[in-house]
PAZAPA-4460 file (N, C-alpha, C; in steps of 0.05 Angstrom, whole numbers, plus 32768, in hexadecimal, padded with zeros to 4 digits):
% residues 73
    n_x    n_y    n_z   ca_x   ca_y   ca_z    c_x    c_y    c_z   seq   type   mol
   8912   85E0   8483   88FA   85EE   848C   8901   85FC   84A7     1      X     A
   88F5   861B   84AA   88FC   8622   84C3   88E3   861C   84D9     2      X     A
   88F0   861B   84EC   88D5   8624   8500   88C9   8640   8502     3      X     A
   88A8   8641   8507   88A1   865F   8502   889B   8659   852A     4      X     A
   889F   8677   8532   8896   8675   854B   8879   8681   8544     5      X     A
   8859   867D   8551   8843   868C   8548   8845   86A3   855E     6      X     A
   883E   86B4   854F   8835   86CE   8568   8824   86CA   857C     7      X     A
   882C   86CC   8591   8815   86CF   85AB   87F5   86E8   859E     8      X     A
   87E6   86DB   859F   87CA   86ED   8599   87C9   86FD   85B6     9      X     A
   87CD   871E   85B1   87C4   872A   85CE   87AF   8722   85DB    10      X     A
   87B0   8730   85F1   879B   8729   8601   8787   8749   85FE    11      X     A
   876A   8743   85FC   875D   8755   85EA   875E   876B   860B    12      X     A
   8758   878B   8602   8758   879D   860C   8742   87A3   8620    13      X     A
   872C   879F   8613   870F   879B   861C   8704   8785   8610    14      X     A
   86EE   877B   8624   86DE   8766   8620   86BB   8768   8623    15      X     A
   86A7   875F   8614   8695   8764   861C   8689   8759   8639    16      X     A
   866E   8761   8642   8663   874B   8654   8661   8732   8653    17      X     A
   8650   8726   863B   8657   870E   863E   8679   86FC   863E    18      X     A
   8690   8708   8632   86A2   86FC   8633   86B3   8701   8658    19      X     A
   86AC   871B   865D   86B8   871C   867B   86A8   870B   868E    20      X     A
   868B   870A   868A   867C   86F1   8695   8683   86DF   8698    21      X     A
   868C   86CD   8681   869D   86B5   8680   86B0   86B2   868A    22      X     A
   86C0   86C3   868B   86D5   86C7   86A0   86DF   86C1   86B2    23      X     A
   86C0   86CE   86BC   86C9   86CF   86D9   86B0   86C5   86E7    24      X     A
   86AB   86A6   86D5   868F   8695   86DC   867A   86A5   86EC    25      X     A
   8672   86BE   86DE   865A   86CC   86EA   864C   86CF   86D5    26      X     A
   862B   86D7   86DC   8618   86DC   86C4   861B   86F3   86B9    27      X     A
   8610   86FE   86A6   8612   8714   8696   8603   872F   86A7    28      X     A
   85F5   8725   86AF   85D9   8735   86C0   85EA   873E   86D9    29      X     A
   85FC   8729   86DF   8609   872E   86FF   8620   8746   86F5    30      X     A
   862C   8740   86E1   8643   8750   86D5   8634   8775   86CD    31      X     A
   8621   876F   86C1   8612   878D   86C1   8603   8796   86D7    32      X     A
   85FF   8790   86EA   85FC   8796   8705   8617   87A0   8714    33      X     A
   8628   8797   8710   8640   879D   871D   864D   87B7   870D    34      X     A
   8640   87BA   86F4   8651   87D0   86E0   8638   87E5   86EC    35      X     A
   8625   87E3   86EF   860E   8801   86EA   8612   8805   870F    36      X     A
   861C   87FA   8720   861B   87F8   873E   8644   880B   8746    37      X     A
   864B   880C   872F   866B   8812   8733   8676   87FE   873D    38      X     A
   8673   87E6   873F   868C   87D2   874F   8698   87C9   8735    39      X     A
   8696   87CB   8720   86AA   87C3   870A   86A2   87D8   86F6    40      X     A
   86C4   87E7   86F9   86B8   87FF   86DD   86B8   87F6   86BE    41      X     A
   86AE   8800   86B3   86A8   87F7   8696   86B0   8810   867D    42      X     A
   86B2   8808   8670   86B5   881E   8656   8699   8819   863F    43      X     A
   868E   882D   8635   867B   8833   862B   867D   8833   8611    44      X     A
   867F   8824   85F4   8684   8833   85DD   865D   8827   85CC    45      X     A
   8659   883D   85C8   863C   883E   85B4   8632   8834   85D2    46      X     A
   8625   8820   85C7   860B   8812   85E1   8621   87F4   85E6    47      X     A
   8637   87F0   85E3   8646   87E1   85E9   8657   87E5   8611    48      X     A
   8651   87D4   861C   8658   87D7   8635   8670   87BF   862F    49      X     A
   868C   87CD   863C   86A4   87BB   8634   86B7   87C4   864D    50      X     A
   86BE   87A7   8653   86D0   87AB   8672   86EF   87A2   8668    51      X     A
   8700   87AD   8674   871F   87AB   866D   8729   879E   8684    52      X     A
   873A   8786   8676   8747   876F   867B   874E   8774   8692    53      X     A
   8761   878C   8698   876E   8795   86B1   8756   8795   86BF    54      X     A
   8748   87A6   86C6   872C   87AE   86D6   8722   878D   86E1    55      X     A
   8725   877A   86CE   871C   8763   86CD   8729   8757   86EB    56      X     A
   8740   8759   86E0   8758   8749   86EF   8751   8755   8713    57      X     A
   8755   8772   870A   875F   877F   8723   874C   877A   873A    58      X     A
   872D   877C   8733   8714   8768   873F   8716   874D   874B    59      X     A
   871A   8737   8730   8726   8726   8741   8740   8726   8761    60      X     A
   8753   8736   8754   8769   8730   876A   8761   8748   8781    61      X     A
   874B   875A   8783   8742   8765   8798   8728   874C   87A8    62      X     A
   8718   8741   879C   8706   8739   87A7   871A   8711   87B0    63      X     A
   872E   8714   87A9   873B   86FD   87B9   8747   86F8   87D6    64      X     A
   873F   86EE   87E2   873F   86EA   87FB   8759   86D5   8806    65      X     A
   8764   86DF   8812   877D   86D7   8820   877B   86B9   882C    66      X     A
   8784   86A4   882D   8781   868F   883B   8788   868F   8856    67      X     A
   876A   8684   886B   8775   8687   8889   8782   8675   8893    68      X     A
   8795   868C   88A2   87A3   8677   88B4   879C   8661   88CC    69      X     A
   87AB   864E   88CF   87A3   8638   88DD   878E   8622   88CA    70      X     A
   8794   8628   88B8   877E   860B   88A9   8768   8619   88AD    71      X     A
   8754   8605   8899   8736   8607   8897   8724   85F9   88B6    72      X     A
   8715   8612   88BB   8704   85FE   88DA   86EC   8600   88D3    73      X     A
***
């Protein structure tokens, strides 16, 4: 018998609100506030509001904050 290696499942392109919500442990309501305000752009298809993974990411690692120096006071 051989070994099968399984394919890695991509990582999806776009995501809706509720799944980028989850995400990024925020509410749905907080996530479409942030899309109709421009702080997270979104892509539009039909009445579907869908945010891309990158966009996702790049949010996170902008709104991350540096650790200060000298310890916590």
């Amino acid at each position: 018998m051989t070994a099968t290696n399984p394919t890695p499942t991509p990582e999806p392109l776009l995501v809706d609100l509720r799944t980028a919500a989850r995400l990024l442990s925020v509410s749905v309501r907080t996530l479409w506030s942030m899309t109709t305000d421009g702080r997270l752009p979104h892509v539009k298809i039909g009445a579907r509001r869908l945010l891309r993974m990158t966009d996702l990411r790049a949010y996170v690692d902008a709104a991350a904050r540096p650790a200060q120096e000298g310890g916590a006071q």
